[in-house]
Gaussian input, Z-matrix of N, CA and C with variables (Angstrom, degrees):
# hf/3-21g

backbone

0 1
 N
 C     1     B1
 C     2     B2     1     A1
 N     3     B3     2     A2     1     D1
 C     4     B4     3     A3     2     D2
 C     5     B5     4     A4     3     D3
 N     6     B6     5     A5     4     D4
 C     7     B7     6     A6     5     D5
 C     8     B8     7     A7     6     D6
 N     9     B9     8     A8     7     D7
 C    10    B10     9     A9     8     D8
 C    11    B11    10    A10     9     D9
 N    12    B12    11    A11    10    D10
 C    13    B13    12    A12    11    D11
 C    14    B14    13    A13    12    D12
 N    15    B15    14    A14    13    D13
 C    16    B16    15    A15    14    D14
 C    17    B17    16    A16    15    D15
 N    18    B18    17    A17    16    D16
 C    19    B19    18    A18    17    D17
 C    20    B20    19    A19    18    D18
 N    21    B21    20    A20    19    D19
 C    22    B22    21    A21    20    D20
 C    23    B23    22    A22    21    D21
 N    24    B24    23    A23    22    D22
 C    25    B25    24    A24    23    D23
 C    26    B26    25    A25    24    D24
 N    27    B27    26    A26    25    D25
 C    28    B28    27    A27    26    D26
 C    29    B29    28    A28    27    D27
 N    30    B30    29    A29    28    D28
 C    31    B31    30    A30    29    D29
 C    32    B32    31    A31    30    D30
 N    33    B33    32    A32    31    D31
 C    34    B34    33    A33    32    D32
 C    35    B35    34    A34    33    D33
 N    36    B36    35    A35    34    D34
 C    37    B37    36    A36    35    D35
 C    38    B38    37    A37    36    D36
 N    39    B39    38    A38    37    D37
 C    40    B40    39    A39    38    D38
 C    41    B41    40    A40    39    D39
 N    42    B42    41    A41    40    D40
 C    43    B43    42    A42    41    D41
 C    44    B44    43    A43    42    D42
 N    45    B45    44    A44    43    D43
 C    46    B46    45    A45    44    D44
 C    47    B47    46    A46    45    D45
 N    48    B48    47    A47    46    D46
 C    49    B49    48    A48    47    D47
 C    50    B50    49    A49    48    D48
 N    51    B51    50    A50    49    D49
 C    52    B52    51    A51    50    D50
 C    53    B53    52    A52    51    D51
 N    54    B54    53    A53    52    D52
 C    55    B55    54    A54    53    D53
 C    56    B56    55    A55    54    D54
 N    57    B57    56    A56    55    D55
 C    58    B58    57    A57    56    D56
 C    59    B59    58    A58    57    D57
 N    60    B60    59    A59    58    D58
 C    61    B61    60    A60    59    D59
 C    62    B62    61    A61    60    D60
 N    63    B63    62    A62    61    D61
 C    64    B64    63    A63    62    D62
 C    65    B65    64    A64    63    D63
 N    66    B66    65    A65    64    D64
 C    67    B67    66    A66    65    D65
 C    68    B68    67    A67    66    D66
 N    69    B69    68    A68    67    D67
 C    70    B70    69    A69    68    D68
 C    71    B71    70    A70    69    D69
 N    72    B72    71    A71    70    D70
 C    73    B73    72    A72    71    D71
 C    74    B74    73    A73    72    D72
 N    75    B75    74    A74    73    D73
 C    76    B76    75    A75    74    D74
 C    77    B77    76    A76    75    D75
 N    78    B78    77    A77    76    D76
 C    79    B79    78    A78    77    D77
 C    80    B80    79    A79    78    D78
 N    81    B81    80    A80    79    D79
 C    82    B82    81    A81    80    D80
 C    83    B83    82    A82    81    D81
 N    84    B84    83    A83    82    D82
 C    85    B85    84    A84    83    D83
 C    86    B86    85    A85    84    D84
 N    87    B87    86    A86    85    D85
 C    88    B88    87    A87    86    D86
 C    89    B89    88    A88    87    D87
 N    90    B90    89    A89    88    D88
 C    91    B91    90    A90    89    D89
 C    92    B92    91    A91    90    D90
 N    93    B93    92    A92    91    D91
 C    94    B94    93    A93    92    D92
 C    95    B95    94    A94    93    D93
 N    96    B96    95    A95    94    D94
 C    97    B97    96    A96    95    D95
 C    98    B98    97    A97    96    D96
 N    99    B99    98    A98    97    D97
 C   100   B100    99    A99    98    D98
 C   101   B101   100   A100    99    D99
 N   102   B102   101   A101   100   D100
 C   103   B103   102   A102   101   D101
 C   104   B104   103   A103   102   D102
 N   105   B105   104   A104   103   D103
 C   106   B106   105   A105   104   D104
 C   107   B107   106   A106   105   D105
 N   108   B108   107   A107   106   D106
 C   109   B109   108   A108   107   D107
 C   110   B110   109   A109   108   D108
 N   111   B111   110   A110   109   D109
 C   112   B112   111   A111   110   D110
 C   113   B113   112   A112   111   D111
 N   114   B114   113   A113   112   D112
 C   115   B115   114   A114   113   D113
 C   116   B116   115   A115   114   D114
 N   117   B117   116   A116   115   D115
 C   118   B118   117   A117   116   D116
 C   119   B119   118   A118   117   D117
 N   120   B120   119   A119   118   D118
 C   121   B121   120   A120   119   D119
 C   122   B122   121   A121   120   D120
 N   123   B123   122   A122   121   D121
 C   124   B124   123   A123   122   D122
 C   125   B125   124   A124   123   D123
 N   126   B126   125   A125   124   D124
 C   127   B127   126   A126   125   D125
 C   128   B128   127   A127   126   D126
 N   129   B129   128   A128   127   D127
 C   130   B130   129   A129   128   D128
 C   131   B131   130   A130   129   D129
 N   132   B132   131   A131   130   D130
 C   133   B133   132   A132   131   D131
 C   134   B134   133   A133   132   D132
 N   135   B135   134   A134   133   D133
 C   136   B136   135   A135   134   D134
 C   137   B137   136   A136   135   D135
 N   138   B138   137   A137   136   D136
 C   139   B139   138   A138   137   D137
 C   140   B140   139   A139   138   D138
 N   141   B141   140   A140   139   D139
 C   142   B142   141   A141   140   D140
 C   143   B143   142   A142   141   D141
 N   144   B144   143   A143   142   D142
 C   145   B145   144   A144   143   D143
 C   146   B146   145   A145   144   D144
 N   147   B147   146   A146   145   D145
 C   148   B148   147   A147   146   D146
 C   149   B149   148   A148   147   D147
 N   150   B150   149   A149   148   D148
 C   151   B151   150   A150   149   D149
 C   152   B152   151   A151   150   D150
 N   153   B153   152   A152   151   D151
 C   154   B154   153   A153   152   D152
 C   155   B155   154   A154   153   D153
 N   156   B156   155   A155   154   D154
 C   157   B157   156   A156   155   D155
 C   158   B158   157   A157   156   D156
 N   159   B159   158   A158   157   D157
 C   160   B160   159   A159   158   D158
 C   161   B161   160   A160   159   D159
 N   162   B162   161   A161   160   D160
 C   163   B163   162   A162   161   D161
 C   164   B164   163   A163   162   D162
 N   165   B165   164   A164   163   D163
 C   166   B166   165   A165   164   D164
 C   167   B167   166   A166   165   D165
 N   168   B168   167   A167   166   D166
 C   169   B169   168   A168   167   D167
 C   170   B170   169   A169   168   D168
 N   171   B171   170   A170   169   D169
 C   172   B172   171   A171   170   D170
 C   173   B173   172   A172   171   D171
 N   174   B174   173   A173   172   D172
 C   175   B175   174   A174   173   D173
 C   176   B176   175   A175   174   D174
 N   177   B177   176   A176   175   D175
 C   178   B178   177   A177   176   D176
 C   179   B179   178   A178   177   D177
 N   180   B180   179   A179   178   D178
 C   181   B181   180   A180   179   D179
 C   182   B182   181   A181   180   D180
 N   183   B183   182   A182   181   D181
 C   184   B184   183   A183   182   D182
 C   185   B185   184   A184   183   D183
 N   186   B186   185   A185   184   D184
 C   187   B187   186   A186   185   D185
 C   188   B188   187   A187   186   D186
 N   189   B189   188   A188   187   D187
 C   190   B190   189   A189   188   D188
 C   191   B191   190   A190   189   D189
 N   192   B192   191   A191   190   D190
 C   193   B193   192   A192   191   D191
 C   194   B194   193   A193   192   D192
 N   195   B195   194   A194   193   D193
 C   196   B196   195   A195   194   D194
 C   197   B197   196   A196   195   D195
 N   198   B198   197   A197   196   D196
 C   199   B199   198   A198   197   D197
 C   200   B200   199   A199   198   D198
 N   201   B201   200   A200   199   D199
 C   202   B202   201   A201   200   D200
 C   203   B203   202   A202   201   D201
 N   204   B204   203   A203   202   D202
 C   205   B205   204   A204   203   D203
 C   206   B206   205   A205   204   D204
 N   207   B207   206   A206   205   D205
 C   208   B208   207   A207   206   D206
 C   209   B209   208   A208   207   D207
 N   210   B210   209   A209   208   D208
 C   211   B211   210   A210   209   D209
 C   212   B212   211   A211   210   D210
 N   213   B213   212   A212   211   D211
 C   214   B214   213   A213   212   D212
 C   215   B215   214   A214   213   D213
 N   216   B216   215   A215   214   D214
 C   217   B217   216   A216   215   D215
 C   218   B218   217   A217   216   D216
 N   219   B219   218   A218   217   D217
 C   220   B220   219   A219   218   D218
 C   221   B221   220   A220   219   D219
 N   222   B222   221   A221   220   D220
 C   223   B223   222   A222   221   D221
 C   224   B224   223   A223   222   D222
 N   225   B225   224   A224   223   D223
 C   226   B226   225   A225   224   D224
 C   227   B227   226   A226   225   D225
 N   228   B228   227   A227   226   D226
 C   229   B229   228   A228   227   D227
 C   230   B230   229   A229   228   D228
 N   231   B231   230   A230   229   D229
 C   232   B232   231   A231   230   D230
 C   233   B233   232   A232   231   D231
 N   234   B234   233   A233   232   D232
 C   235   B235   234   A234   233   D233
 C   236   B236   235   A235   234   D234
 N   237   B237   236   A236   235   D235
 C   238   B238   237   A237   236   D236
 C   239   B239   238   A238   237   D237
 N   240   B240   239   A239   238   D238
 C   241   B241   240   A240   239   D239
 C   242   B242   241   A241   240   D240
 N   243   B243   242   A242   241   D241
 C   244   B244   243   A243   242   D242
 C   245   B245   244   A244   243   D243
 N   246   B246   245   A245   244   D244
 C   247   B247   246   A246   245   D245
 C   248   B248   247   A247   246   D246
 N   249   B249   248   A248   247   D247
 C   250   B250   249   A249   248   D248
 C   251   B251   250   A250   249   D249
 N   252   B252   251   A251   250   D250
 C   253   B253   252   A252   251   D251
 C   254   B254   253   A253   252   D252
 N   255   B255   254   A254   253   D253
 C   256   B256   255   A255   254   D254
 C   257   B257   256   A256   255   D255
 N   258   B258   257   A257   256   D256
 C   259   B259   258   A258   257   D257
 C   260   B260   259   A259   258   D258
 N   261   B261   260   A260   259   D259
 C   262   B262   261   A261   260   D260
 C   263   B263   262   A262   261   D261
 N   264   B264   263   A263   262   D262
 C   265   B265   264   A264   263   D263
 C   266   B266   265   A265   264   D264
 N   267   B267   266   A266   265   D265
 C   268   B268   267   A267   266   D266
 C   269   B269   268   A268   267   D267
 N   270   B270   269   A269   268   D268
 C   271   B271   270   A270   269   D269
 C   272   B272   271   A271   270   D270
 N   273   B273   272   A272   271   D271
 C   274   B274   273   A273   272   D272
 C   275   B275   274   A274   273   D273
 N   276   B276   275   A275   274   D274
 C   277   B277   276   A276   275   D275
 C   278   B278   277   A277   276   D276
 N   279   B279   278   A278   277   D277
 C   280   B280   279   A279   278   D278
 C   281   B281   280   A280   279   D279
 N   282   B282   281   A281   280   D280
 C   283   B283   282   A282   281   D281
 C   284   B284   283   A283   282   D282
 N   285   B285   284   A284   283   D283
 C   286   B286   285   A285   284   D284
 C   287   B287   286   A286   285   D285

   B1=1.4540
   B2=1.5192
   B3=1.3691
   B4=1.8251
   B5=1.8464
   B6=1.5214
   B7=1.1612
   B8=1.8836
   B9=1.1569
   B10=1.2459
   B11=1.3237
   B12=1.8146
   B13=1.8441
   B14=1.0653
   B15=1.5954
   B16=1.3989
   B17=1.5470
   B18=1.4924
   B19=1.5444
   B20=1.3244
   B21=1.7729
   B22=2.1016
   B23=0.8989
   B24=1.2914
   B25=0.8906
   B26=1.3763
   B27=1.7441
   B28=1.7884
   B29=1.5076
   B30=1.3179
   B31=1.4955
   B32=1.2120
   B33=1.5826
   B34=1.9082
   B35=1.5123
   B36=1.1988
   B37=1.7985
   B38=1.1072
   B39=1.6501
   B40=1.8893
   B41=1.6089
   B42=1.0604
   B43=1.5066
   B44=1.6499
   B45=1.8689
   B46=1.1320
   B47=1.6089
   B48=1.1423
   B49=1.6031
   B50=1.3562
   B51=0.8952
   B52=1.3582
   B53=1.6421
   B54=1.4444
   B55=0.9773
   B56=1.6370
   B57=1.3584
   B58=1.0243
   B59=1.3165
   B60=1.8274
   B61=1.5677
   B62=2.2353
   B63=1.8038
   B64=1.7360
   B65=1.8862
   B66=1.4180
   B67=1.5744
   B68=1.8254
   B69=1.7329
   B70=1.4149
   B71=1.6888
   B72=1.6103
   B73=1.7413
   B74=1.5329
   B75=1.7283
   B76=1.3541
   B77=1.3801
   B78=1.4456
   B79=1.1484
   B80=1.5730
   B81=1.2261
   B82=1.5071
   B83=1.8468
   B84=1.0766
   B85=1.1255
   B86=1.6142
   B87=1.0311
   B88=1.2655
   B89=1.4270
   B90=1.1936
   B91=1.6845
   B92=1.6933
   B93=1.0331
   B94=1.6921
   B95=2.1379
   B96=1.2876
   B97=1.5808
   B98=1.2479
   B99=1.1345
   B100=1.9846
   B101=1.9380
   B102=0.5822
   B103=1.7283
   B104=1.4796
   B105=1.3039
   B106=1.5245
   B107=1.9550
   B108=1.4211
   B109=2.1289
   B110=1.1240
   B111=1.6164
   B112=1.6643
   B113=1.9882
   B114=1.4626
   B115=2.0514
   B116=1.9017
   B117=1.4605
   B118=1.6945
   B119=1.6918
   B120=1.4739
   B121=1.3451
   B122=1.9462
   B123=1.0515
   B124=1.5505
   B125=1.7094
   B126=0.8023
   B127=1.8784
   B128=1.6779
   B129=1.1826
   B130=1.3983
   B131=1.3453
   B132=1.5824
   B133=1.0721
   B134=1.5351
   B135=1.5386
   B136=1.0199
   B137=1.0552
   B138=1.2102
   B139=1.0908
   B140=1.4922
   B141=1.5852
   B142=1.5444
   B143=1.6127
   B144=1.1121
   B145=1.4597
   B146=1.3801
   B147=1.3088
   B148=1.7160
   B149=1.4573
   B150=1.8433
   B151=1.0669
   B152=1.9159
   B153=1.2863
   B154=1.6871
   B155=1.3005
   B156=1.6704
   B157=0.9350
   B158=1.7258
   B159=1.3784
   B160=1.5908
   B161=1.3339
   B162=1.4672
   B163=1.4586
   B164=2.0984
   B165=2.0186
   B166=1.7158
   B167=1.1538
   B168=1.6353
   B169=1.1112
   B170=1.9806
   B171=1.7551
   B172=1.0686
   B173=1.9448
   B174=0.9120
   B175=1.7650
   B176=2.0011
   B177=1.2808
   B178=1.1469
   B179=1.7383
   B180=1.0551
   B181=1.1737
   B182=1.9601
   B183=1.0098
   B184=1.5908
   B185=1.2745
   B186=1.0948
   B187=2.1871
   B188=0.9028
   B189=1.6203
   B190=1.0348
   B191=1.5643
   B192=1.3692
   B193=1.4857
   B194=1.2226
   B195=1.6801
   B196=1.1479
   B197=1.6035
   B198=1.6348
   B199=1.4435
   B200=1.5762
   B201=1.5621
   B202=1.3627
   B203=1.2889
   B204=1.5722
   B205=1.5102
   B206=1.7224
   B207=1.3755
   B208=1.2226
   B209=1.8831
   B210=1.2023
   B211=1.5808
   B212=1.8725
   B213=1.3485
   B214=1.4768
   B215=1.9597
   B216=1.7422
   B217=1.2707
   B218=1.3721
   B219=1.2206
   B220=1.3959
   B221=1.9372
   B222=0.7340
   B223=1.6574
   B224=1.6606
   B225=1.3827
   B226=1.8896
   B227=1.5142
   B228=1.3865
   B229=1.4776
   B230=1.6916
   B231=1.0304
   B232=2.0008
   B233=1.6627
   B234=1.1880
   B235=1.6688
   B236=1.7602
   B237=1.5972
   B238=1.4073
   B239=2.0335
   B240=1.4582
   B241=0.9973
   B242=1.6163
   B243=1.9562
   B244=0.9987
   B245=1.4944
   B246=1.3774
   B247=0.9832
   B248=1.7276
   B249=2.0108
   B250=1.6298
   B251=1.2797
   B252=1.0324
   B253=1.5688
   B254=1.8931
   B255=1.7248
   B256=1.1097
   B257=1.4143
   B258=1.2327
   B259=1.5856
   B260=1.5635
   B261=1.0275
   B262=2.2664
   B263=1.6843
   B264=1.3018
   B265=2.0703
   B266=1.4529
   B267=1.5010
   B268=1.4565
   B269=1.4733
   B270=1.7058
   B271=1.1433
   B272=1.0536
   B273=1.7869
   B274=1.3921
   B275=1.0327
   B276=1.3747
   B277=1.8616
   B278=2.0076
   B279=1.4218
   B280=1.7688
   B281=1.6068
   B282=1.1840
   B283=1.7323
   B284=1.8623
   B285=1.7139
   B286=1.3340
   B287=1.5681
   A1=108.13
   A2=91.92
   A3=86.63
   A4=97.00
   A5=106.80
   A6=136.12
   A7=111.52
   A8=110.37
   A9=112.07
   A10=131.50
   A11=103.17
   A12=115.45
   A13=117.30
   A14=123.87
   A15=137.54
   A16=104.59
   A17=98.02
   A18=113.58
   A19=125.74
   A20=94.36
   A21=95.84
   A22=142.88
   A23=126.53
   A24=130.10
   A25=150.47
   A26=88.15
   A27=104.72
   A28=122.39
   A29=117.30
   A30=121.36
   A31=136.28
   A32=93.82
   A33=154.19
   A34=85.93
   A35=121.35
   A36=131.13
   A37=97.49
   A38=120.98
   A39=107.93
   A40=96.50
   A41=118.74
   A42=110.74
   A43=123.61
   A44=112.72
   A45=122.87
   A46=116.08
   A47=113.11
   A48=92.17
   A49=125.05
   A50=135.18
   A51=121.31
   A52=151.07
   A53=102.53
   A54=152.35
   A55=105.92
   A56=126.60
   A57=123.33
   A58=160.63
   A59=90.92
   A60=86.96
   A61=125.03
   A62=82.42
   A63=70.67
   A64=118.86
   A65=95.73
   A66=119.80
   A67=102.53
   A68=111.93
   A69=107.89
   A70=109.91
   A71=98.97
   A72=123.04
   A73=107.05
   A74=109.99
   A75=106.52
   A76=119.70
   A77=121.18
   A78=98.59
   A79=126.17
   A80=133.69
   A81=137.86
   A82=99.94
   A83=129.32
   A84=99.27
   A85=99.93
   A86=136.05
   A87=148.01
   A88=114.89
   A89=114.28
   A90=129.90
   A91=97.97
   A92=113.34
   A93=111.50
   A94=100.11
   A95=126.24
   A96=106.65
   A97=110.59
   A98=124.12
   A99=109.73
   A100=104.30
   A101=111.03
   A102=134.73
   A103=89.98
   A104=123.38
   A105=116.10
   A106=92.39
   A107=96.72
   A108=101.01
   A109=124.75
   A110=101.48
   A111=106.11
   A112=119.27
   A113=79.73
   A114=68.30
   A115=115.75
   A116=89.83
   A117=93.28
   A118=100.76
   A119=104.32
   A120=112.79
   A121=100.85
   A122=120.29
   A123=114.17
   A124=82.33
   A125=137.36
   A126=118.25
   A127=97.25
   A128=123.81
   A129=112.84
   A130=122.49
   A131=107.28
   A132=112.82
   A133=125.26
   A134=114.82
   A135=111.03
   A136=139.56
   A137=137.78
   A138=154.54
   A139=120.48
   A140=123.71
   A141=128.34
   A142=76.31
   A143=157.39
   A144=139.68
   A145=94.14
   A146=128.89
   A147=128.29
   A148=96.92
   A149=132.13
   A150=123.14
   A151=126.75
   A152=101.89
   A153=102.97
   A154=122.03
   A155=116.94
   A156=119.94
   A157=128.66
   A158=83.80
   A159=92.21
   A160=118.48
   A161=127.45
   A162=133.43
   A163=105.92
   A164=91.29
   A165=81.01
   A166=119.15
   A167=115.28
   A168=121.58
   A169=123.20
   A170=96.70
   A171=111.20
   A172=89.59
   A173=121.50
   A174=109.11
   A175=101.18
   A176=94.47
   A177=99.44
   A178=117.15
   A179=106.22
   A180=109.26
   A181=111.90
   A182=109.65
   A183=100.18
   A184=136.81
   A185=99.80
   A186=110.75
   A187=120.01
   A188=131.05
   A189=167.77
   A190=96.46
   A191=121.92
   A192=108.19
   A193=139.09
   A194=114.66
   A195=100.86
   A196=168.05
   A197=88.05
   A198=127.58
   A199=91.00
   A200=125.11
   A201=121.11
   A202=122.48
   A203=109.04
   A204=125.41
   A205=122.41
   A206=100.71
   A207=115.15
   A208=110.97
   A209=116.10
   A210=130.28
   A211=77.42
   A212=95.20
   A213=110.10
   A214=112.22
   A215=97.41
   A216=98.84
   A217=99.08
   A218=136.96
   A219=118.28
   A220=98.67
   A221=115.21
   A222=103.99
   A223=103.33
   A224=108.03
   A225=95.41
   A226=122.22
   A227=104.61
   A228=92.86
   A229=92.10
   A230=115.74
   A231=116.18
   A232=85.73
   A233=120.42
   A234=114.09
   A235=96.67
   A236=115.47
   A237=121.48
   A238=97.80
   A239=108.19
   A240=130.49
   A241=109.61
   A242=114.96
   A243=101.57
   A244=133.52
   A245=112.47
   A246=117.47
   A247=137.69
   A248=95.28
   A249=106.11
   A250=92.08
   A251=139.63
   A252=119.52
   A253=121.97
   A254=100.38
   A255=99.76
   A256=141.09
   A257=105.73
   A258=121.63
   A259=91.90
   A260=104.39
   A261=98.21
   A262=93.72
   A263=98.68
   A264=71.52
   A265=103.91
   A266=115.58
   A267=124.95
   A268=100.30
   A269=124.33
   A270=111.93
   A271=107.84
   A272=125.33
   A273=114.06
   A274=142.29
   A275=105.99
   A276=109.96
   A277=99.49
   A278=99.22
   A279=91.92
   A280=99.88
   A281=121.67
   A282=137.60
   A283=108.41
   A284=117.66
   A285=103.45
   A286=119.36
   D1=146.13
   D2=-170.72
   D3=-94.83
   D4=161.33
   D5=164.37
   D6=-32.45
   D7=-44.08
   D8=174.65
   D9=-70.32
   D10=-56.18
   D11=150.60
   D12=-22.62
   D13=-54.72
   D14=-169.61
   D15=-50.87
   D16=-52.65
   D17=-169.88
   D18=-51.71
   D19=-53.82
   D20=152.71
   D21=-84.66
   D22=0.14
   D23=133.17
   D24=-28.53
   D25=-62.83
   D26=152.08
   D27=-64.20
   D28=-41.25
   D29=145.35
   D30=16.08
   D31=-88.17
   D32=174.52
   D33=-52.89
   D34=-81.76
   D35=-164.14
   D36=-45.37
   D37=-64.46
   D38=-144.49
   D39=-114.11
   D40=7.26
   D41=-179.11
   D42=-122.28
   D43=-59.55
   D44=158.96
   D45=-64.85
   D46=-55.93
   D47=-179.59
   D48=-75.21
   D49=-29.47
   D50=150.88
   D51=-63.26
   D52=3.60
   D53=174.40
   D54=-86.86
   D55=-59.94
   D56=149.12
   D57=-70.89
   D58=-19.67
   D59=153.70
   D60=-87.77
   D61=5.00
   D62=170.74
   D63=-74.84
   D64=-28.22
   D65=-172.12
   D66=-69.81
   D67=-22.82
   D68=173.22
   D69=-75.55
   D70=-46.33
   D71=-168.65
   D72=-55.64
   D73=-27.76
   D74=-176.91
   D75=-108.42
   D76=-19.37
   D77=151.10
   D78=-78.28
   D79=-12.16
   D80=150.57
   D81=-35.74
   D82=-39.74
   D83=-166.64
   D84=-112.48
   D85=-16.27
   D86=149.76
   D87=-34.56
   D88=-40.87
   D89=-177.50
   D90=-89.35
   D91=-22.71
   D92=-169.82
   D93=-93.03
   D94=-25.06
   D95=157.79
   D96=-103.56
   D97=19.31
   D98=153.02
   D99=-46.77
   D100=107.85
   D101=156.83
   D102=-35.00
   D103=140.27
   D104=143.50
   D105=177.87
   D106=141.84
   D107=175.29
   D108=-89.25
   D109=-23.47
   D110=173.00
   D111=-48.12
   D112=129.82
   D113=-176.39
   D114=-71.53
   D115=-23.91
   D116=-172.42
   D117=-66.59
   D118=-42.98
   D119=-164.67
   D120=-65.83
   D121=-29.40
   D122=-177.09
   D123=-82.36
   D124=-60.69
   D125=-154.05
   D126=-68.38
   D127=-7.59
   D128=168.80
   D129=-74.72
   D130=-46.83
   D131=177.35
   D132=-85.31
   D133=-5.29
   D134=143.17
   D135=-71.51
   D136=-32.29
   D137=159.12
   D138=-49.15
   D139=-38.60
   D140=-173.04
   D141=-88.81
   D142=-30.93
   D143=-138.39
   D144=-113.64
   D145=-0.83
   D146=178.37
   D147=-113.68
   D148=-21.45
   D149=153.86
   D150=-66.41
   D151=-48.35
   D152=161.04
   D153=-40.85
   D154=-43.40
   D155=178.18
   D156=-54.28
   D157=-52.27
   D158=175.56
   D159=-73.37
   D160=-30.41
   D161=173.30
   D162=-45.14
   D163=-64.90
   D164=160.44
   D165=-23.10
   D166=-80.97
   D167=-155.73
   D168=-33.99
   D169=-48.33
   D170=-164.55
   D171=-80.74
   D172=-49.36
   D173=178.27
   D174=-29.80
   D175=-74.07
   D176=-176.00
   D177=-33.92
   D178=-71.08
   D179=-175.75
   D180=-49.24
   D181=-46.35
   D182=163.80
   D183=-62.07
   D184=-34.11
   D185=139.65
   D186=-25.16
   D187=-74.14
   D188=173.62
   D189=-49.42
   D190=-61.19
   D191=166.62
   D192=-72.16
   D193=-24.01
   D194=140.85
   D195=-26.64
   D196=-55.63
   D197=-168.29
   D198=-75.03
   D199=-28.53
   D200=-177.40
   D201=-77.08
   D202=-45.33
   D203=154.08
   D204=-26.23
   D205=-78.79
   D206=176.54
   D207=-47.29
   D208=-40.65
   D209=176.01
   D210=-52.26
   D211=-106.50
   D212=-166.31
   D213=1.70
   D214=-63.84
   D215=-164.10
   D216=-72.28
   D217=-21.32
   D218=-168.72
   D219=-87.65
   D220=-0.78
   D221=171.84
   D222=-97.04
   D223=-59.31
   D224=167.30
   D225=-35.32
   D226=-30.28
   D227=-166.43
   D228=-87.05
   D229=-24.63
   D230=-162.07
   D231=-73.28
   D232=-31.92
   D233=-157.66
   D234=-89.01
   D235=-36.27
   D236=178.96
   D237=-50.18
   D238=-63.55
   D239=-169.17
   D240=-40.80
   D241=-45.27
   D242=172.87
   D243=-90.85
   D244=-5.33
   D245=167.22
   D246=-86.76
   D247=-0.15
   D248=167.19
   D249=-99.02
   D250=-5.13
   D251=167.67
   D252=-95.95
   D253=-4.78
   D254=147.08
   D255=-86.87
   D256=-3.86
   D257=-168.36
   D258=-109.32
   D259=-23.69
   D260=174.93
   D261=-98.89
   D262=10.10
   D263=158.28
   D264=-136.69
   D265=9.65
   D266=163.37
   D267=-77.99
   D268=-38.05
   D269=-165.55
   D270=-77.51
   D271=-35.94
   D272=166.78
   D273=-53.00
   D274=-23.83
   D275=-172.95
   D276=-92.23
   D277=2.93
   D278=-174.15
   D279=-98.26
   D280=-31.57
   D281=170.51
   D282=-61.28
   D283=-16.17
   D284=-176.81
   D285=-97.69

């Protein structure tokens, strides 16, 4: 994965997705003071506004899994990184 992928990735984690689950979290509650007497009409909108809710939830949390991913791979690659530059200066010192 290139250096850049990484980048939107990280992006994706701490910026876009959380970003989107505020836009779920707020209309969840946006949908919850609509005024209305109908009884069907309040268990509807309760109901879509405890699903928004949780959709947040889960955005977030894939953020959050993201952001771990990207962690992970960027240390494999720092540790890959230092260990081909130990083996290209093993190979040099075996060629002298």
């Amino acid at each position: 994965m290139l250096g850049v992928e990484l980048l939107e990735l990280w992006r994706a984690g701490r910026v876009q997705l959380p970003a989107l689950a505020h836009v779920y979290a707020e209309a969840a509650l946006e949908l919850q003071e609509v005024p209305h007497d109908d009884a069907d009409w309040v268990a509807l909108k309760l109901e879509l506004a405890a699903v928004l809710s949780a959709a947040a939830g889960q955005v977030r949390e894939a953020g959050v899994a993201v952001g771990i991913a990207v962690a992970r791979y960027a240390e494999a690659d720092r540790v890959a990184g230092l260990d081909f530059e130990r083996l290209r200066g093993d190979e040099s010192r075996s060629q002298l």
